[in-house]
C-alpha positions, 0 to 999 in steps of 0.5 A, spaced: 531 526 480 534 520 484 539 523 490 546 520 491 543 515 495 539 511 490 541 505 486 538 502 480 537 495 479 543 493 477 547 496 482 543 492 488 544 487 485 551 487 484 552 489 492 548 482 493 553 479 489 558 481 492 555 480 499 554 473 498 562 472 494 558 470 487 560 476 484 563 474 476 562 482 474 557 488 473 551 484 469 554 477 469 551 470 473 555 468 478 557 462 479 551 460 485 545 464 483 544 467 476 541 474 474 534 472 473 533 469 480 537 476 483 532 479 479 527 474 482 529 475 489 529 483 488 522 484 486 520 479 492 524 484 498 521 491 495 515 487 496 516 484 503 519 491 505 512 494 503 508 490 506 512 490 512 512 497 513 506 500 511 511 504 506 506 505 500 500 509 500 495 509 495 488 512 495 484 509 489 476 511 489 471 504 488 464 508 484 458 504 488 452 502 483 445 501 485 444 494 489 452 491 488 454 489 494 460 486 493 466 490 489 474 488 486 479 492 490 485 494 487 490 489 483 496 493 486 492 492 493 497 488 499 492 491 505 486 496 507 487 501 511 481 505 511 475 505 508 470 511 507 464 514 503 464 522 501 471 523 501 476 524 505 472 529 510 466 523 510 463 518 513 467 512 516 465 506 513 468 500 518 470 493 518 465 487 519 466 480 520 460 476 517 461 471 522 456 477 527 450 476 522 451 469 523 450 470 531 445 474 529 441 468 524 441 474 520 442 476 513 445 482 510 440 485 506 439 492 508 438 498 502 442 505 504 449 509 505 454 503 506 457 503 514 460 497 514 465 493 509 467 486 510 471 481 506 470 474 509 468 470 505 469 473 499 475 472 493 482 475 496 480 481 491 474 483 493 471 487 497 463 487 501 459 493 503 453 494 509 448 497 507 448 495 500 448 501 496 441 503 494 444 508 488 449 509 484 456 515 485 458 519 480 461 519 474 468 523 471 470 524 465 478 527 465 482 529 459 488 524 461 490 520 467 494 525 470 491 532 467 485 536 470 479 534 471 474 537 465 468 536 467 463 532 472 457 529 471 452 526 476 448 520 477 443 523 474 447 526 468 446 532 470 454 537 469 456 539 475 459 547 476 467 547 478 472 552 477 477 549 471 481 555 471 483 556 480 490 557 480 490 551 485 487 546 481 482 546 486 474 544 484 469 548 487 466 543 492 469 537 490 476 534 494 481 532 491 487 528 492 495 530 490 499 524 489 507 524 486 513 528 486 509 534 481 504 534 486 498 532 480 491 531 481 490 524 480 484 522 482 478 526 484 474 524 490 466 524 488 461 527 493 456 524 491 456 516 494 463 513 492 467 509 496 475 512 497 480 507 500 487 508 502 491 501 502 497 499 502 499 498 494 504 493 491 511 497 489 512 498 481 518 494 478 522 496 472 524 492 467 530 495 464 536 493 469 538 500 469 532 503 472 530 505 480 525 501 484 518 505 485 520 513 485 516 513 492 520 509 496 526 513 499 532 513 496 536 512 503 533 506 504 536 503 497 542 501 499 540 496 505 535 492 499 543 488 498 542 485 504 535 483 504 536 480 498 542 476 500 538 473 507 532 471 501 538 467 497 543 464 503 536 461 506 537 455 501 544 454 501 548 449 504 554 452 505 557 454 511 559 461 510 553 463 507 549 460 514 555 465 518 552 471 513 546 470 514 546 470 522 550 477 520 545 480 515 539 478 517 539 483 523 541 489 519 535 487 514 530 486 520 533 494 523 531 496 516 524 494 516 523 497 522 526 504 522 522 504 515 516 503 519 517 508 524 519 512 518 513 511 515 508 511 521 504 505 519 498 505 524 491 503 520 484 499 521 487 493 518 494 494 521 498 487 521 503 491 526 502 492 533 505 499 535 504 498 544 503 504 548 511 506 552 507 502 558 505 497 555 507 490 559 505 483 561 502 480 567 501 473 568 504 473 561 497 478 560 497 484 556 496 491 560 496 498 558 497 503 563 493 510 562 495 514 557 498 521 561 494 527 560 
């Protein structure tokens, strides 16, 4: 249930109406910027806040077939943080650039457990792995999106023994992750070979204006969306007042971010942000670090 702290999209963008002196009334166009392009703006600042802030973590399972190297990542994907085989307590599996096998004069064409991952030279959606896999993961089949899992079947079609009525919903022998506020199993990692990646997702948006933006971006946050949509549309205004806003605006939206990333403790393989050490400092405009202290 959405605390006193939330705001439906309809009330954020009538704060940005008000911020920006173009409010005509609660869902009405103001007499500079129309509804749909409010709308339009929204979507884009809780899609800048995520992928500023590492905020939206998502964990999504890649099942590996026999001599594929090359995989769709997830649609709602923004960025990698890990990737690893076996689940959460298995192997890493770490990034890699093509560019070492060019060094190399060599090719890529090794059979095995994945150890390495690359996405260069591939389509924004794709994702590659090293060694390529030389069998194919296992396969689940669930009662529904959200429910228990009801049975699992190996490569082989073999059934797999579990505990279906643990009180935890725990699976003999096979981990699993909880994610949402019912803490509902929503995937079930597999032992047996299968890629699990944890990435930045993309924010879900509702299309009714009295609705919330995605329920796991903290409520607190949603009062300052007003000013991160407010600075998106007085970039492209002429007008003097609007130029004073946005010098105003723009540094609480930047504050926001960067608390949310503090908030939200983004640290990763693929991480876009820099987080330096307390002592980290410039010499000869060179970066150093002094020794972490015991």
């Amino acid at each position: 249930m959405p605390s006193a702290y939330a705001r439906t999209i309809r009330q954020i963008i009538n704060d940005t109406l008000r911020l920006c002196g173009d409010y005509q009334g609660d869902g009405q166009d103001g007499m500079q910027w129309l509804w749909t392009e409010m709308l339009r703006e929204l979507k884009d600042t809780a899609l800048e806040f995520v992928r500023r802030t590492g905020m939206l973590k998502e964990y999504r399972i890649i099942t590996l077939s026999n001599g594929t190297a090359i995989y769709d990542l997830p649609g709602d994907c923004v960025r990698i943080l890990r990737v690893g085989i076996h689940g959460l307590s298995g192997t890493i599996v770490l990034p890699r650039s093509m560019a070492e096998y060019d060094y190399m004069q060599s090719a890529p064409s090794d059979r095995g457990y994945p150890r390495e991952f690359f996405k260069d030279n591939l389509q924004p959606h794709q994702i590659g792995f090293w060694p390529t896999p030389n069998s194919s993961g296992s396969t689940f089949t669930r009662d529904s999106d959200y429910g228990l899992l009801r049975r699992v079947v190996d490569e082989n079609g073999n059934e797999l023994t579990y505990a279906g009525n643990d009180a935890l919903r725990r699976i003999s022998g096979v981990p699993f992750v909880r994610s949402g506020r019912g803490n509902i199993i929503r995937e079930v990692i597999s032992p047996y070979g299968n890629i699990l990646l944890l990435f930045v997702r993309a924010p879900e948006f509702p299309e009714l204006p009295d609705q919330y933006i995605d329920d796991d971006i903290p409520d607190f946050y949603h009062k300052d969306f007003k000013y991160g949509v407010a600075c998106r549309l007085m970039r492209g205004s002429r007008k003097k007042i609007h130029a004073m806003k946005l010098k105003k605006f723009q540094p609480v939206w930047d504050r926001t971010i960067k608390q949310a990333q503090r908030y939200s403790e983004h640290k990763g393989p693929m991480d876009g942000l820099t987080i330096p050490h307390r002592y980290a400092g410039t010499v000869n405009n060179e970066l150093f670090n002094y020794p972490t202290d015991p």
